[in-house]
Every structure is written in structure tokens, then in C-alpha cells.
Backbone as CSV, one residue per row, in Angstrom:
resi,resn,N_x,N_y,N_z,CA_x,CA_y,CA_z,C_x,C_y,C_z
1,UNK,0.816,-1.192,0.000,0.000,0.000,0.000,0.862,1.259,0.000
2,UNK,1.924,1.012,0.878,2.532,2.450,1.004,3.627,2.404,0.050
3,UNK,3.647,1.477,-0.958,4.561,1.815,-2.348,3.489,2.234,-3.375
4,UNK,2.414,2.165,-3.334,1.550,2.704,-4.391,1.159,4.066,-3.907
5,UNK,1.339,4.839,-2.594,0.920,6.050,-2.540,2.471,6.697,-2.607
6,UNK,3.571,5.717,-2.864,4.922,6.820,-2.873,4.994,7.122,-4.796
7,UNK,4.212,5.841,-5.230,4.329,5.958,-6.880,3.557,7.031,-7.136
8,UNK,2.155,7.225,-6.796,1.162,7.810,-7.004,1.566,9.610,-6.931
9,UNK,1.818,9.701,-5.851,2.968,11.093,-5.794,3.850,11.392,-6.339
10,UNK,4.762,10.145,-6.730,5.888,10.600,-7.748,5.018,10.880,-8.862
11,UNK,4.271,10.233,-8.952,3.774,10.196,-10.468,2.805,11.756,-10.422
12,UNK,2.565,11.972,-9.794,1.632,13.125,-9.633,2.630,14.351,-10.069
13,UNK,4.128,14.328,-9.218,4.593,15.140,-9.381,5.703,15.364,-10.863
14,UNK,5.949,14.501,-11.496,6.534,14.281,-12.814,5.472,14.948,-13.705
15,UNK,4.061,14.345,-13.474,3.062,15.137,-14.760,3.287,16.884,-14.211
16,UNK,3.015,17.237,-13.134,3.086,18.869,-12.804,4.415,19.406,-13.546
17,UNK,5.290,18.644,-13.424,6.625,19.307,-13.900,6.517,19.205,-14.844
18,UNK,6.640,18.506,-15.738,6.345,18.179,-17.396,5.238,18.928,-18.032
19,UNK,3.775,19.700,-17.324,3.029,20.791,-17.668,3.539,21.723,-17.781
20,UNK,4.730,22.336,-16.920,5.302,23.329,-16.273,6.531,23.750,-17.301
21,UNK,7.297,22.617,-18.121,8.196,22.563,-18.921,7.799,22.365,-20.121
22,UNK,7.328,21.590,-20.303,7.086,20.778,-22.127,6.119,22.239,-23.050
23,UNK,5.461,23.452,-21.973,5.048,24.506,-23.011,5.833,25.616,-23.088
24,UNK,7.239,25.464,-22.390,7.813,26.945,-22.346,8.446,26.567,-23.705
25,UNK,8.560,27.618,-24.375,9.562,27.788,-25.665,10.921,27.734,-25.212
26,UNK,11.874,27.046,-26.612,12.885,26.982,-26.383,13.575,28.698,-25.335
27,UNK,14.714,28.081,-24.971,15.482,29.645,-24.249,14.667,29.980,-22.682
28,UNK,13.424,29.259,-22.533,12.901,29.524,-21.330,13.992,29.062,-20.072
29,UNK,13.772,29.579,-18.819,14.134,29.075,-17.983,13.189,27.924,-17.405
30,UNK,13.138,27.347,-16.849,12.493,26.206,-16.676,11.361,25.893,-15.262
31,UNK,11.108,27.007,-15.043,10.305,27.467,-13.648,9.117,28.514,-14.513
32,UNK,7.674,28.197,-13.910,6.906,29.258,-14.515,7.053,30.792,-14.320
33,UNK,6.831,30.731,-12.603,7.415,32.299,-12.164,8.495,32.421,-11.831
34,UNK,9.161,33.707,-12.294,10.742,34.206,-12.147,10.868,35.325,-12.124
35,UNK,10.549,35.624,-10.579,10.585,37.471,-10.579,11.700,37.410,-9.632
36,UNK,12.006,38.906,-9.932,12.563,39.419,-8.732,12.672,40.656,-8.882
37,UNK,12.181,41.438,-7.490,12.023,43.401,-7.368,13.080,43.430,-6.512
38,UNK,13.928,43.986,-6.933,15.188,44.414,-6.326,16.364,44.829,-7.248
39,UNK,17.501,43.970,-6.592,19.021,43.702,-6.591,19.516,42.951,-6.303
40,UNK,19.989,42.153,-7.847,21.008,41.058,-8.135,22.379,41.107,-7.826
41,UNK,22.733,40.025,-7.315,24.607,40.733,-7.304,25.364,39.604,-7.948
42,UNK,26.478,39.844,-8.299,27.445,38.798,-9.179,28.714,38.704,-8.288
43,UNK,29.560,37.712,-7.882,30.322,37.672,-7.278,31.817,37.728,-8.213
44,UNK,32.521,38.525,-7.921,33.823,38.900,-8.625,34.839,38.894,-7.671
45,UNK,35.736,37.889,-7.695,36.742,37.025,-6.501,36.503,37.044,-5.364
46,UNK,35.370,36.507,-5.318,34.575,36.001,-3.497,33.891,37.501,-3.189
47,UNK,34.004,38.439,-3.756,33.181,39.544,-2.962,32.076,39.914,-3.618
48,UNK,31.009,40.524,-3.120,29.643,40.767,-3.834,29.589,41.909,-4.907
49,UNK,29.495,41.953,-5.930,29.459,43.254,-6.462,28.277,43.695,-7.644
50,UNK,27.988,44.713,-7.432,26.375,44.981,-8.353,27.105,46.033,-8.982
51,UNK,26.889,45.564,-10.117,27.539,46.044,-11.746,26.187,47.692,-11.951
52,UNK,27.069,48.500,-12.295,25.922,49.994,-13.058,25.420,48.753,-14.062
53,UNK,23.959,49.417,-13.825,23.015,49.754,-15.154,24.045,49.492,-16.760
54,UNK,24.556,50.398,-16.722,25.422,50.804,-17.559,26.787,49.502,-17.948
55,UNK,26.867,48.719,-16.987,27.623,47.772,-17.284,27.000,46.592,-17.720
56,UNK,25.409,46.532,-17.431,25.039,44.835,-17.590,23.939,45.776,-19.326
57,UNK,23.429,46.805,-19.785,22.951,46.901,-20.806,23.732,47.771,-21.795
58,UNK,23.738,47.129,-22.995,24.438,47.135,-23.821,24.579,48.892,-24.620
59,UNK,25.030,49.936,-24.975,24.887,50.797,-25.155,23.739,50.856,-26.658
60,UNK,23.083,51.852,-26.751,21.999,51.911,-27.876,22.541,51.158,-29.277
61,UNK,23.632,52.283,-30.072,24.785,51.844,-30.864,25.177,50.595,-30.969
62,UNK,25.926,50.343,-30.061,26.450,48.574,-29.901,25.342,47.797,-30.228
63,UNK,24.053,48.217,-29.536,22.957,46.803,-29.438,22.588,46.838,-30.842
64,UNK,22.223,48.228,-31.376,21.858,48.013,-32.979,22.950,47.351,-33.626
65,UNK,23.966,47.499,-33.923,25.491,47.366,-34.375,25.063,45.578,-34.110
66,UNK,24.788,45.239,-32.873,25.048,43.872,-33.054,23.637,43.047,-33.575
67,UNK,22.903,43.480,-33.243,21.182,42.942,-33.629,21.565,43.062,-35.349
68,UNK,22.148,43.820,-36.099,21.844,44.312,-37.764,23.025,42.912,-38.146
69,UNK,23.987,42.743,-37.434,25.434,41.759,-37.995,24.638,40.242,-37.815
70,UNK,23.345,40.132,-36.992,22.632,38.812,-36.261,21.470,39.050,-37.178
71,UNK,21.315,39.676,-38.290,20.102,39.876,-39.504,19.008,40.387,-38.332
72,UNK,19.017,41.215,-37.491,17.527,41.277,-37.162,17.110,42.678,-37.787
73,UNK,16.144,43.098,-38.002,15.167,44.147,-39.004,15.047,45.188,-37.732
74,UNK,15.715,46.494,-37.824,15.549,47.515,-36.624,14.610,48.397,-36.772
75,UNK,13.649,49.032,-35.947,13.247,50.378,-35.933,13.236,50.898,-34.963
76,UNK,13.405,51.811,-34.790,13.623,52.966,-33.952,12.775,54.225,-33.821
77,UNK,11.998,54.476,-32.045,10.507,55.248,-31.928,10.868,56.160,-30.651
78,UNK,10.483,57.375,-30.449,10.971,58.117,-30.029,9.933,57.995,-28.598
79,UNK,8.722,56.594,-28.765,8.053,57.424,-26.929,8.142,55.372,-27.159
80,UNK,7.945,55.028,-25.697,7.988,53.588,-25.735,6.401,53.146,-25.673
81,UNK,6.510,51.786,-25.899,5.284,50.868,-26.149,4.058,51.637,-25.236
82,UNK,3.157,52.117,-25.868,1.979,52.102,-24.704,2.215,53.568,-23.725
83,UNK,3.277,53.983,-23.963,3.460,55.577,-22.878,3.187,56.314,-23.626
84,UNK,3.252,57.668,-23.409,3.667,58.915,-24.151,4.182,59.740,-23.554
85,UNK,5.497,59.508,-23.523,6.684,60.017,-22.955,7.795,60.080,-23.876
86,UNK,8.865,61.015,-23.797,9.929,61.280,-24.911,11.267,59.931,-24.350
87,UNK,11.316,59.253,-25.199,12.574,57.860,-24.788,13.058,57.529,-26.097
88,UNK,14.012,57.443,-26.099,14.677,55.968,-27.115,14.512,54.494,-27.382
89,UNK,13.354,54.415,-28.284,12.847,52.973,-28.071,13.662,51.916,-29.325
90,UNK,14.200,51.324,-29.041,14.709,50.315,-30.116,13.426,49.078,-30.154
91,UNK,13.453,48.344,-31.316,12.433,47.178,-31.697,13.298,46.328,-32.577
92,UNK,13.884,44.996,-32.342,14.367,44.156,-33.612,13.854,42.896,-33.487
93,UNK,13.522,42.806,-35.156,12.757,41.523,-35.139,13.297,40.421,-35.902
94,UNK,13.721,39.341,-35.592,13.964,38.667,-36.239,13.312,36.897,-36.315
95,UNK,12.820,36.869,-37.592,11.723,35.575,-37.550,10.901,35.891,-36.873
96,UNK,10.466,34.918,-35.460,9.920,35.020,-34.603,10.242,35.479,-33.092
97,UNK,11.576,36.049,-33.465,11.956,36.327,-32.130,12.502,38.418,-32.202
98,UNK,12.115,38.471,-30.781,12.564,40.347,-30.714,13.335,40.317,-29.572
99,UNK,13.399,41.499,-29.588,13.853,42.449,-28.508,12.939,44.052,-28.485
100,UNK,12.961,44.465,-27.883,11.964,46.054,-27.539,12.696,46.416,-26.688
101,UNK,13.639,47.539,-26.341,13.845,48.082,-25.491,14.442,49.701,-25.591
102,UNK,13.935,50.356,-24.282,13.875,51.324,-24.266,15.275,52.760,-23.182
103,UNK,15.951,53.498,-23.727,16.823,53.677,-22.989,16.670,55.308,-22.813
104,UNK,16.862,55.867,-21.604,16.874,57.334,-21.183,15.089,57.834,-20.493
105,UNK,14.659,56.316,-19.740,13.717,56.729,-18.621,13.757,57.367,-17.231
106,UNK,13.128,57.479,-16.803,13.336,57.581,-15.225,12.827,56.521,-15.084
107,UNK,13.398,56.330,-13.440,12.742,54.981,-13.299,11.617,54.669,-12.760
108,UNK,10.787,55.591,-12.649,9.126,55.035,-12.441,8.928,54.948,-14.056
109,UNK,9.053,55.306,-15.104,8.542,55.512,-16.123,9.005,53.793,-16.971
110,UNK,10.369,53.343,-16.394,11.029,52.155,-16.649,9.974,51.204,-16.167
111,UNK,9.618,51.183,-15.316,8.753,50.278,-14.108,7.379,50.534,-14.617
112,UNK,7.154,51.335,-15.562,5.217,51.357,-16.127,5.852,50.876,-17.242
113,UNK,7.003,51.163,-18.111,7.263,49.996,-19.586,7.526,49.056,-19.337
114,UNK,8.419,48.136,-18.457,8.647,46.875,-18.048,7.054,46.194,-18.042
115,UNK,6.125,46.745,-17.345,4.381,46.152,-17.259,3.944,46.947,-18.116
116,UNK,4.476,47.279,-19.301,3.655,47.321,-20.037,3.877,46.320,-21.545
117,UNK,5.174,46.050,-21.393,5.545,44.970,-22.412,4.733,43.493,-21.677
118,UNK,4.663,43.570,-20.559,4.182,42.241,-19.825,2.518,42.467,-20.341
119,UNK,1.851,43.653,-20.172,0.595,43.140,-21.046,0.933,42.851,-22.108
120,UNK,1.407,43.093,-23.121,1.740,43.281,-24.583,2.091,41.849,-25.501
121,UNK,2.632,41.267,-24.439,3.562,40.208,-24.529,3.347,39.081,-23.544
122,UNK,2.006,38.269,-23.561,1.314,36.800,-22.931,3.222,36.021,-22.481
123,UNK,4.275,35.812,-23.362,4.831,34.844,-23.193,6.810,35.749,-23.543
124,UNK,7.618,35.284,-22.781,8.564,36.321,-23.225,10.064,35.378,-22.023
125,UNK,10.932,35.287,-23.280,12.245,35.503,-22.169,12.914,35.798,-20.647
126,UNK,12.552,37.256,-20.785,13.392,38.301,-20.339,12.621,39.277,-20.533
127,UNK,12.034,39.872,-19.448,11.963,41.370,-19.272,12.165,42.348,-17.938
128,UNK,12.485,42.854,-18.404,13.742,43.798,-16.884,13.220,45.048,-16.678
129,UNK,13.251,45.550,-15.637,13.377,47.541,-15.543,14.630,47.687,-14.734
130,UNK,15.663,47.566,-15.428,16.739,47.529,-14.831,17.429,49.247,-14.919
131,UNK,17.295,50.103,-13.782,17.607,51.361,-13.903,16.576,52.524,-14.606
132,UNK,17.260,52.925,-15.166,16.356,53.718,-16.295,16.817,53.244,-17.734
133,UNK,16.496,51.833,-18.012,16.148,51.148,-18.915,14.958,50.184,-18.758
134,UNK,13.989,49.440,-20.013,13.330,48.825,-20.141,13.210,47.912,-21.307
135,UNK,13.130,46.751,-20.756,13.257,45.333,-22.523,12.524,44.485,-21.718
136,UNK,12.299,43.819,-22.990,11.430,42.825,-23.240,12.399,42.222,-24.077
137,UNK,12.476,40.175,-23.935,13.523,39.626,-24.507,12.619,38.660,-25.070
138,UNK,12.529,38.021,-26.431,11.795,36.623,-26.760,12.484,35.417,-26.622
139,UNK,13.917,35.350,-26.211,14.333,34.101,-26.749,15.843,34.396,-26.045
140,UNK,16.150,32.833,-24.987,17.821,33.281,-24.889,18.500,34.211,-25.558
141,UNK,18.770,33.389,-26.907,19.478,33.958,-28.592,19.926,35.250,-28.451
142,UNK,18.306,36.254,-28.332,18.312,37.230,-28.522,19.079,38.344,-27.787
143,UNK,19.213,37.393,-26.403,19.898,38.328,-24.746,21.026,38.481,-25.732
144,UNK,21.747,37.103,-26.415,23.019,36.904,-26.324,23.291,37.459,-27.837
145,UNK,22.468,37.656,-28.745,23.113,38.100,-29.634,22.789,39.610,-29.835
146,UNK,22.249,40.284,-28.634,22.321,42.163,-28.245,23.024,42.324,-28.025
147,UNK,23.867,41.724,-27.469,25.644,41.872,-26.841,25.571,41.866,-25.202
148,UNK,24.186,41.558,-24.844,24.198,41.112,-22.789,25.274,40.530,-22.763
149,UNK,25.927,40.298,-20.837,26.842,39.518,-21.250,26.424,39.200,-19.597
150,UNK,25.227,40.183,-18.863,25.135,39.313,-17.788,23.454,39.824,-17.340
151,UNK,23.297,38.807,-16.507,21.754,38.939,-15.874,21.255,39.717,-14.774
152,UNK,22.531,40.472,-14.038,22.563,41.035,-13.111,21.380,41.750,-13.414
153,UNK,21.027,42.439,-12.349,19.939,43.452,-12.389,19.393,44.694,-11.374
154,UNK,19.359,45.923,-11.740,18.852,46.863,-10.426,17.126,47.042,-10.714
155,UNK,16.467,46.323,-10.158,15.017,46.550,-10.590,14.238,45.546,-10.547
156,UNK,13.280,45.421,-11.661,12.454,44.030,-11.547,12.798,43.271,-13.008
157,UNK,12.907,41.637,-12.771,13.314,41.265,-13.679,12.376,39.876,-13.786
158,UNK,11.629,39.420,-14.918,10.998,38.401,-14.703,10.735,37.893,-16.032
159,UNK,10.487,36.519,-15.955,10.282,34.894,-17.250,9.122,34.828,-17.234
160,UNK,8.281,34.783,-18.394,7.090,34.256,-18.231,6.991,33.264,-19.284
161,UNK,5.677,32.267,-18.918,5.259,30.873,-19.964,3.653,31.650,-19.868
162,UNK,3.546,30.433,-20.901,1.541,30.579,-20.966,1.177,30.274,-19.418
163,UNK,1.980,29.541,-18.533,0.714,29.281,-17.254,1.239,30.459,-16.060
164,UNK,1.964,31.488,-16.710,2.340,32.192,-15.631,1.563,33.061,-15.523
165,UNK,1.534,33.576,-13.925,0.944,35.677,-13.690,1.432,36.673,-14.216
166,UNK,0.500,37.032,-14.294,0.966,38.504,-15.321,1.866,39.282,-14.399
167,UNK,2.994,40.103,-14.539,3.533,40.691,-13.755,3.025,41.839,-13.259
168,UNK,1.962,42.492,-14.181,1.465,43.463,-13.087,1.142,42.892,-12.303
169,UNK,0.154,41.390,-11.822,-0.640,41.430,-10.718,0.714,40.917,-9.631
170,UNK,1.474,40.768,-10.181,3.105,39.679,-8.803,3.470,41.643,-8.586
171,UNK,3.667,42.752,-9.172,4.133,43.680,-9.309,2.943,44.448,-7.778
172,UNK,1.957,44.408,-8.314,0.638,44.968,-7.242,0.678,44.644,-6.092
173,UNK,0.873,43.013,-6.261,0.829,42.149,-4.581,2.016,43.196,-4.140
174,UNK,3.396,42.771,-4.731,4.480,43.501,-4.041,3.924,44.163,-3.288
175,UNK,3.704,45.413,-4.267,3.106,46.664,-3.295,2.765,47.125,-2.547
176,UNK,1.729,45.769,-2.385,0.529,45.736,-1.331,1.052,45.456,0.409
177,UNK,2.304,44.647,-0.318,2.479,43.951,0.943,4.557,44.632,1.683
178,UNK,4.733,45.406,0.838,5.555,46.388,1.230,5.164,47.186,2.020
């Protein structure tokens, strides 16, 4: 009896995981929710260190420079997704996969584009309000062929699949409970 309720559980818990995995698109991380509101740190010879803004996103230039050499199709919009506010919005598309991101916010204004690519965008990589920047990522690939070179982060940074929360509502709770 008590090997059929240890199977029954394993088995219970293999199908949950395998729901949880088998719909994320390639490049996903492998967990549905993946937030975090804060500050990431990277360790550089045993000591803690949180990289500028400026060190973990790629400069405007460079990111086009490298997105155009990786064939992706650029345009370039002067207010970001859904605001109307004056920013530097980059967009590259390639196939089925992008990038959107936006550089020279403040950072409440970073933190309403970060949720606003999260409505925009049911299913996504990578999307950050890291400083006074804002992206939205579709696909590993894409981190790595903008010229990222790390995940660090000052802000909110989060993965979504089809069975995940929308980040405004993980963004609200925060709030609520700060």
C-alpha cells in the first residue's frame, strides 16, 4: 500500500513538472514564475558586487550594431510601447523572435514599460526595468546576440510561460504587501 501512494505522488509530481516545462519555448528558464524586485549581485573574486546599469545593458549603438550583424530588421521610436513620454525605443525583429527596449527613462517611467511589455507580450524571455532602462527579450538567442553579457539586475526582472501571472498582478501584490 505504502509503495503505491509513494508511486502515485511521484507520479503526480513528474506530470506537474512536465506541464510546467514541455510549453515553455525553447530559451525559457524552466520554472513558470521568475521574478525578482530588487538587486542582483554577481560575485567577482569572493566579494559581492552589483555592476551599473550601464555595465550589464548594452549601449543603444552597440545593441543596434550587433542585432543588424545577427540579420535582425531595426526600428527605432521616439516614446515607448503604450506611454507617451519622450525615450529611445529600439524594436528588432527577427523571424519570430525580438527584442523592444527602451533607454533614457526615469525609473518610475522604466517600471510602467517593463508592465507594459508584460501586457503586450502573454509569453517572453526576459523582461527587466533595470535602472532607467526597459526590454522585453523573446528568446535566450536574442539576450546573447544584443551583446548582454550578464543577468545582473537593479530593478524588476521576470520569465514568463503561458501558465504564468501577469507581472502586473506579482508587481501589485508587491506593493501591497511592502
Amino acid at each position: 500500500m505504502k509503495k503505491l501512494q509513494v508511486l502515485a505522488i511521484l507520479l503526480a509530481t513528474l506530470l506537474l513538472l512536465a506541464a510546467c516545462t514541455t510549453s515553455t519555448p525553447e530559451g525559457f528558464p524552466h520554472q513558470c514564475n521568475s521574478a525578482n524586485f530588487g538587486m542582483s549581485h554577481i560575485t567577482v573574486g569572493g566579494e559581492y558586487a552589483t555592476p551599473s546599469t550601464e555595465e550589464i545593458v548594452p549601449e543603444r549603438e552597440a545593441l543596434i550594431a550587433a542585432l543588424r550583424e545577427h540579420g535582425y530588421t531595426i526600428e527605432e521610436f521616439d516614446t515607448p510601447l503604450g506611454l507617451d513620454i519622450p525615450a529611445q525605443r529600439v524594436l528588432a525583429i527577427r523571424d519570430d523572435t525580438f527584442i523592444d527596449i527602451v533607454y533614457g527613462l526615469s525609473i518610475a517611467h522604466a517600471i510602467e514599460a517593463v508592465l507594459q511589455y508584460d501586457d503586450h507580450h502573454p509569453i517572453y524571455f526576459w523582461a527587466a526595468q533595470n535602472g532607467h532602462f526597459a526590454y522585453v527579450i523573446s528568446h535566450r538567442q536574442v539576450f546573447d546576440d544584443a551583446g548582454f553579457t550578464s543577468m545582473a539586475n537593479r530593478g524588476i526582472q521576470y520569465s514568463r510561460c503561458e501558465q504564468c501571472q501577469p507581472l502586473r498582478e506579482l508587481w501589485e501584490n508587491f506593493n501591497e504587501r511592502s
